[in-house]
N, C-alpha and C positions, 0 to 999 in steps of 0.2 A: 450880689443880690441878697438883700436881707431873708433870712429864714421867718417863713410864717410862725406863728403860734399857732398851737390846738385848735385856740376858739377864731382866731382869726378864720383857721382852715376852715372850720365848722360855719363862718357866718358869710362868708365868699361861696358856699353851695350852693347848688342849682336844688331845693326843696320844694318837693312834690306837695300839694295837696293831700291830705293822708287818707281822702277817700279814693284819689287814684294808688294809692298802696294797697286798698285793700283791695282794688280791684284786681288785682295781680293775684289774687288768691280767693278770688272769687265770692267777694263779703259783698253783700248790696249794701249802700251807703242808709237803708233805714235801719242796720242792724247794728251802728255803729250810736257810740255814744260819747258826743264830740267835746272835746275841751280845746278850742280854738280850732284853728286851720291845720295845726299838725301833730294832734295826738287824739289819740281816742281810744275807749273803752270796747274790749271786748264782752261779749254775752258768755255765760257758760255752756249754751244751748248752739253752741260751734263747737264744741269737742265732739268730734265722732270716734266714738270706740271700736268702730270698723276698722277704721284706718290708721290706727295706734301700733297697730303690729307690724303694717308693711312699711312702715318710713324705719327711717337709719337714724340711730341717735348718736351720736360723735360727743366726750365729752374732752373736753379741753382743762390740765392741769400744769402742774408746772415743779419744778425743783423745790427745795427748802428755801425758801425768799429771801434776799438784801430786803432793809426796810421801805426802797421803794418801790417793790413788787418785782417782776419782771416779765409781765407787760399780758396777761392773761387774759384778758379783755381784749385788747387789742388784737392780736392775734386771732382769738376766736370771731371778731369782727371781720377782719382780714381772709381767714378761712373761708367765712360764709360768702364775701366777695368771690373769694377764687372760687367756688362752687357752681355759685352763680355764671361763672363768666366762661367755664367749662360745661355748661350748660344743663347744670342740676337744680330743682326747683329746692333751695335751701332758705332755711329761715333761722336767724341769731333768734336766742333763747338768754335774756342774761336777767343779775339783778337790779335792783335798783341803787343808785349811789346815795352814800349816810350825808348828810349837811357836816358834820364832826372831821371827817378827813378832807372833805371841800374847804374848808376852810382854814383846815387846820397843817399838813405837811406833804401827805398823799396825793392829794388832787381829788377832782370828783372819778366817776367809773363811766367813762362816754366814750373810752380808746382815746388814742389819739394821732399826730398826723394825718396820714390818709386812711387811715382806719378807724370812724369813729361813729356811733349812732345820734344821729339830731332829730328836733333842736339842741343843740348842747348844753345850752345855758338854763333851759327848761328842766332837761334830764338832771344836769346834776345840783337843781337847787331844789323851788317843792312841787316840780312834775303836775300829775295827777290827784296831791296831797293825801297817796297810799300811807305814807309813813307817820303825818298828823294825824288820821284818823286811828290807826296803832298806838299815838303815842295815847291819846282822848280814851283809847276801850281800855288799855291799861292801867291810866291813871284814875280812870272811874272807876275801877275794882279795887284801888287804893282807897279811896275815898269811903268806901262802902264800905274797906276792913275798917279805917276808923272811926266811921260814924257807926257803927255798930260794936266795938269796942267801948263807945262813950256811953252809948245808952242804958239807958236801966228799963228800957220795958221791952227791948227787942233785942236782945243782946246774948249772941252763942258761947260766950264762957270763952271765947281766943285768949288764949294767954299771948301778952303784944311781945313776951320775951322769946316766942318762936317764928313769930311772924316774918317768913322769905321774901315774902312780895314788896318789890320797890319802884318807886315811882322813875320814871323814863323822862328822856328828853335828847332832841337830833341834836346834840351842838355837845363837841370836846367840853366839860369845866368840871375840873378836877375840884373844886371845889364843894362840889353837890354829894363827893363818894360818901361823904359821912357824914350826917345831919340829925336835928332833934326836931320832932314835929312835935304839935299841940301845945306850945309854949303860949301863954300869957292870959292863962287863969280858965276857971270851968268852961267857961264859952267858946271856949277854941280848942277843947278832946281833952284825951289824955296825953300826955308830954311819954315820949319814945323814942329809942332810937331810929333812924332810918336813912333812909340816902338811896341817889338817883344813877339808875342805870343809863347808857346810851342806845336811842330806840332797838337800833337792831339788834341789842341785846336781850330785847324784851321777850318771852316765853308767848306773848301773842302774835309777835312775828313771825316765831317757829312756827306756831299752830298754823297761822295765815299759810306758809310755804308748805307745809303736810296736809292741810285739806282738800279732800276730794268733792266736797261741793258746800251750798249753805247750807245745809242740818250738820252734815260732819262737821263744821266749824263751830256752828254753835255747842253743840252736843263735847268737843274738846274744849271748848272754854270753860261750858263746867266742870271740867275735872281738873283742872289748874287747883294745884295743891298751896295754900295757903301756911297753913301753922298746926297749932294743935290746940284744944282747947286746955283748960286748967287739969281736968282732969286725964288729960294724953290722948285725948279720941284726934283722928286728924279732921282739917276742916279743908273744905273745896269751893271751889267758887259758886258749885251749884245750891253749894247751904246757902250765899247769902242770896240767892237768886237773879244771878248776875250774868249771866250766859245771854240773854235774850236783847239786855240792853246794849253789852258789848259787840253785840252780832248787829245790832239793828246800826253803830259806829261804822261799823265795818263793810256794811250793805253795797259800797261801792266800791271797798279796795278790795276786795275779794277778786274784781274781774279784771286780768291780764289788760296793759296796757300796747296800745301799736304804735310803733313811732316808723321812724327809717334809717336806713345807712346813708352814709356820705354818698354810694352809688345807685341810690335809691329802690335799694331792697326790703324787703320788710323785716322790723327786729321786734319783738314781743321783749319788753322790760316788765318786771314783774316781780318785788320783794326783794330783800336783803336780810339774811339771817346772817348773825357770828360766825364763824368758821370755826372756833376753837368752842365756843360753852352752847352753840347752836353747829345747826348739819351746814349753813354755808354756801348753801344753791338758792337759786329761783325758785317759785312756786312748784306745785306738782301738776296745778291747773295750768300752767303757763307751758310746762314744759309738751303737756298731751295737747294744749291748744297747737303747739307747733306740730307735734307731731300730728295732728287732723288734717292739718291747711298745707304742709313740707313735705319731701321724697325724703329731705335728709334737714335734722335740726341738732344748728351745732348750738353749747352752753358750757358751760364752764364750773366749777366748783372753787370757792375762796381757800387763798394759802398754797401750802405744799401739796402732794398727793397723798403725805401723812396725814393731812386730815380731811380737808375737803374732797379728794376723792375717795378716801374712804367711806366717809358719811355719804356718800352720790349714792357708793352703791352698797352699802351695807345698811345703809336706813331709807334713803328716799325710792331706791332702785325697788327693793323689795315691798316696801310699804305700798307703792302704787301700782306694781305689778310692768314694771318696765323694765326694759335692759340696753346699757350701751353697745352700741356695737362693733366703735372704734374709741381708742382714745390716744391722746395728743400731750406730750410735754414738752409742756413750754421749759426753756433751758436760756441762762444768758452768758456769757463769757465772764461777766463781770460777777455774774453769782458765782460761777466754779473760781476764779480767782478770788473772792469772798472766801469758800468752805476751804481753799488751802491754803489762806491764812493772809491774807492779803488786806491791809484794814482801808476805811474806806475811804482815804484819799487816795490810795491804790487802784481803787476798783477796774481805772479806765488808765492804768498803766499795763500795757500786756506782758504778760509774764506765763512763759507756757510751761513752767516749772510747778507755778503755783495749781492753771487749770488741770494738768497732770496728778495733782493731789486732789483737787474739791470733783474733779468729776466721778469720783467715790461716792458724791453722793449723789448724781443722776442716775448710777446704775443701781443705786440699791432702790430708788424708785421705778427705774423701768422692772428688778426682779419681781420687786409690788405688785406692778400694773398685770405682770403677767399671772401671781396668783390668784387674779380675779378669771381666769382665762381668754385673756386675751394680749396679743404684741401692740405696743403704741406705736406710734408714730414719735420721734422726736422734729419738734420748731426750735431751732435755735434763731433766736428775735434778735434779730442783726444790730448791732451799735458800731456808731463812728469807732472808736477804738479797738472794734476787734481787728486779731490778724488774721492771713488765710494760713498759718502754719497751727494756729490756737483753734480754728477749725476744722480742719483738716483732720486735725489730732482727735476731735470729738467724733466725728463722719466715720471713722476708723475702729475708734472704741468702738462704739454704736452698732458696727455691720459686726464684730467679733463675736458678740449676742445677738445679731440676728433679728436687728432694728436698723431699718431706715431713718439717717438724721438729716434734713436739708435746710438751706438757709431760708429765716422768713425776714421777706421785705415788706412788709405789710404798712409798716410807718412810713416810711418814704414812697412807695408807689402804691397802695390799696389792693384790690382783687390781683390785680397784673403781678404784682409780686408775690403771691399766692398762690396761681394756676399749679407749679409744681407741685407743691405739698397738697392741695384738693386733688389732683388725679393720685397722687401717694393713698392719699386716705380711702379715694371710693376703691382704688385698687384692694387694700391692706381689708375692705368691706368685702368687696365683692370674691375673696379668695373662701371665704365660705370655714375659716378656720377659728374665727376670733368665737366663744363660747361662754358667754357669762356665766360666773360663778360665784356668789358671794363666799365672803372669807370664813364666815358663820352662822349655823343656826341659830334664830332668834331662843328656841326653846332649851338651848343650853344655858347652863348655872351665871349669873353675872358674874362671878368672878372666872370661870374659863373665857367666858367672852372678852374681856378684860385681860389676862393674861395670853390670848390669840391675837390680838391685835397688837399687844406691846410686845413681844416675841416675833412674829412675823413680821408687822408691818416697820415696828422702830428698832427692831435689830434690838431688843431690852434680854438681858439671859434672865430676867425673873419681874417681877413684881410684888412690891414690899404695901401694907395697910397699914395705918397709924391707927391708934388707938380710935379715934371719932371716926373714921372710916368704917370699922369692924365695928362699932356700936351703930353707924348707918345702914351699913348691910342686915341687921335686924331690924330695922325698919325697914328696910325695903321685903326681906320677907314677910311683917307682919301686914304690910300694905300689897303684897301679893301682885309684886311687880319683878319677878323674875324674869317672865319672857318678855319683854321690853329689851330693844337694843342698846346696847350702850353710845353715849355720843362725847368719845374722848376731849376731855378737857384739859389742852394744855399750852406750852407756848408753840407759836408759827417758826421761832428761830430755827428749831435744833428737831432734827428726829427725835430726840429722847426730851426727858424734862427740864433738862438744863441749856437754860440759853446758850449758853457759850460754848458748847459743844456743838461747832461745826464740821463739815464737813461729815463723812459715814463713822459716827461715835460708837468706840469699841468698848465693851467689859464693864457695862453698867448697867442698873437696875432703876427701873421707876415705883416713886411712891404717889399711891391714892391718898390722899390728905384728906379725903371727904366725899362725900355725894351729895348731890342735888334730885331732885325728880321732877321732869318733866312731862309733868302726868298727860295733860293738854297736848301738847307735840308728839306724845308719845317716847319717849325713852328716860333713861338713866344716864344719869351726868358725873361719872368720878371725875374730881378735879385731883389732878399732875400740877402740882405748887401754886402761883398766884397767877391768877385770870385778872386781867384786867377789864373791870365792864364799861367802866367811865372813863375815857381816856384825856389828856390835857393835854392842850396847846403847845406848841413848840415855844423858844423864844422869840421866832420871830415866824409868824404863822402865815401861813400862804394869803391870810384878808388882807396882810397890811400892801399887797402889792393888785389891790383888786380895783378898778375905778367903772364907775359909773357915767356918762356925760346926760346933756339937758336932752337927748333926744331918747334915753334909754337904752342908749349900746353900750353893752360890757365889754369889758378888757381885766386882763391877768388872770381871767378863770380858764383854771386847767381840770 
């Protein structure tokens, strides 16, 4: 019997009307704001801040990643199933998937098997058109740095040699990373360097995932730090008065979207920030929307728990005033056979010699998870090649520190393969032990804050600044952004700054190469070597196996 597809699984559902989804959570269908038969806009005027305290927030993360993730979505998908079907009113919390890894090697972010949020085809291409209208408020504040740069009657003295802000676009093409704009004489600006980020790279998407309602979004987009003028003063978005028009872009992607699960539960999609030069989570709105409407709302954080769970709760946790109350790693056999050295035509050869070495580096993330204080839960996200002696072996590790690890079946059977691990979790809740703590005060020095995280969290015995670094950190105190968290930038491969240091990397030191400021989003960005913000196509890119027919049904999209 042939194996379905993702999208097959996804277009064979039984999909609900999405005003009987909201009825399950008690939305009158005139409060809804419809974009076809199965998606719709929520109001901001559904967050109750009564009910933000009593729900359970479960945050789902996962080991140091193979490049094709190891299945965190899915899982958190699959979770919410199993909660559901053990009879807790649960609600998915996730973000929204880029067009650039849709199309390009990744896949879109919809889960998949029988763990996935639909429509699928919807979700992972342009949705609710949240991430066009980000790309429009971004590149309108491009616009306005150069036509105000060209002018001679209205013009703030930016010198264009400082200017950070770069224009955005949802699709891999490496070719955009470095560009010269205003070329082809007075009428078309001044001629500059420049070049295009990929959306969710964009500093307005951060801002969109850290705002607490419309003033605080507009109010953050004017402080989107720009450049400096000639004479060194910095300039913000608010000089050129640009906050109100990029808010007014934004007027509808602000509100959390509702879609479904494959088992017809409700899942709130809602933004996509970077995990590495951005915090990497859902909105803050989206995530207290669930938490109004849920007992228990599971979400997830992008990457390792090096970074996206860090940033969960050392910037989004505290900034909104929330706390998890479980959390959950995602682990895969083939990633611990990855960190001990196993290259990747190996991955799905079992070899318990190799996960015997790379699960070094799951434990140095559950030691992580606990200095936030609380014990996770381990998912190990079952694949055809694992053995039961290679699991076995992890279930063992695992109970030796005093973590629960069970198998997730969540791909091949949905909530059913789940019930376990959801009565694990509300148990590991319901034990009254788990006590949030972040890793640091914000109002400590940027560079202790920086040096806490890369010592604790990456296992780093110090932390080294380059030259532009240390002349950054003077800017940063003369722009008097010290109590700002930091939002470490560096690669998803390796705990530390070097890719190729897998598995738990011993006896080494990271270097800050520089800062960023995220003034809008609120934090501080030392970049840990090269960020990639524009990413490029493979050579042979997941479009070319994508088809369309004359009635409109897709095929190849995963």
């Amino acid at each position: 019997m042939k194996q379905l597809s993702d999208i097959e699984i996804a277009q064979q559902a039984n999909i609900l009307p999405i005003v009987k989804i909201a009825e399950k959570l008690n939305i009158d269908s005139e409060e809804l704001e419809l974009y076809g038969k199965y998606k719709a806009k929520l109001p901001l005027s559904l967050i109750d801040d009564e009910k933000l305290n009593q729900s359970k927030l479960i945050l789902v993360t996962a080991v140091t990643p193979t490049p094709a993730g190891e299945g965190k979505t899915t899982v958190s998908i699959g979770l919410n199933e199993g909660l559901n079907k053990i009879g807790k009113k649960s609600i998915v919390v996730l973000r929204e998937p880029s067009l650039g890894p849709v199309f390009g090697v990744k896949g879109g972010a919809a889960g998949g098997g029988y763990s996935q949020v639909i429509p699928m085809e919807d979700i992972n291409l342009h949705f609710t058109g949240d991430f066009s209208a980000i790309e429009k408020a971004n590149n309108l504040l491009s616009a306005l740095i150069d036509n105000n740069i060209q002018s001679k009657t209205h013009n703030l003295g930016i010198d264009p040699r400082t200017v950070v802000w770069k224009r955005v676009m949802d699709m891999n093409d490496r070719a955009l990373r470095n560009i010269i704009v205003g070329l082809g004489g007075t009428n078309n600006g001044m001629p500059r360097q420049d070049g295009f980020n990929i959306t969710p790279a964009s500093e307005v998407m951060a801002i969109l995932c850290m705002s607490e309602n419309f003033e605080d979004l507009k109010e953050r987009m004017g402080k989107i730090f720009i450049g400096f003028t000639f004479d060194k003063k910095p300039v913000y978005a608010r000089d050129l008065k640009a906050e109100n028009a990029m808010a007014i872009l934004l007027k509808d992607a602000i509100k959390p979207n509702l879609v479904q699960t494959l088992e017809n539960n409700p899942a709130i999609i809602h933004g996509g920030p970077f995990a590495n030069i951005a915090q990497g989570t859902n909105s803050i709105l989206a995530t207290k929307m669930g938490l109004s409407m849920g007992d228990y709302v599971v979400t997830e954080a992008g990457f390792g728990a090096d970074l996206g769970a860090e940033k969960f709760m050392d910037i989004k946790c505290v900034s909104a005033g929330i706390q998890p109350h479980a959390v959950v790693i995602v682990v895969t056999i083939r990633a611990l056979r990855h960190h001990g050295g196993a290259r990747p035509l190996e991955y799905n050869t079992p070899d318990l010699d190799k996960v015997k070495k790379g699960i070094e580096n799951l434990m140095k993330h559950i030691k992580n998870i606990k200095k936030y204080g609380i014990t996770p839960v381990v998912a190990i996200n079952k694949f055809p090649s694992d053995t039961e002696n290679e699991t076995l072996y992890i279930i063992k590790r695992c109970s030796e520190v005093g973590v629960q690890a069970l198998i997730a079946e969540e791909w091949a059977k949905g909530g059913e393969g789940m019930k376990e691990i959801a009565k694990v979790v509300v148990d590991n809740i319901e034990k009254g032990e788990n006590k949030f703590k972040p890793l640091y005060d914000w109002e400590m020095p940027i560079i202790e804050k920086i040096e806490k995280i890369a010592k604790d969290i990456y296992g780093a015995d110090g932390v080294d600044f380059s030259p532009k670094a240390l002349s950054d950190l003077k800017t940063i105190q003369n722009l008097d952004l010290n109590h700002l968290p930091v939002c470490m930038a560096k690669t998803q491969k390796s705990l530390s700054d070097n890719e190729k240091a897998i598995g738990k990397p011993k006896d080494f030191r990271v270097t800050v190469r520089e800062f960023e400021f995220a003034l809008g989003a609120g934090f501080v960005i030392p970049i840990l070597g090269d960020i990639m913000r524009m990413p490029g196509l493979p050579a042979v890119p997941a479009s070319e196996g994508m088809h369309i027919d004359n009635n409109g049904t897709i095929s190849g999209l995963s």
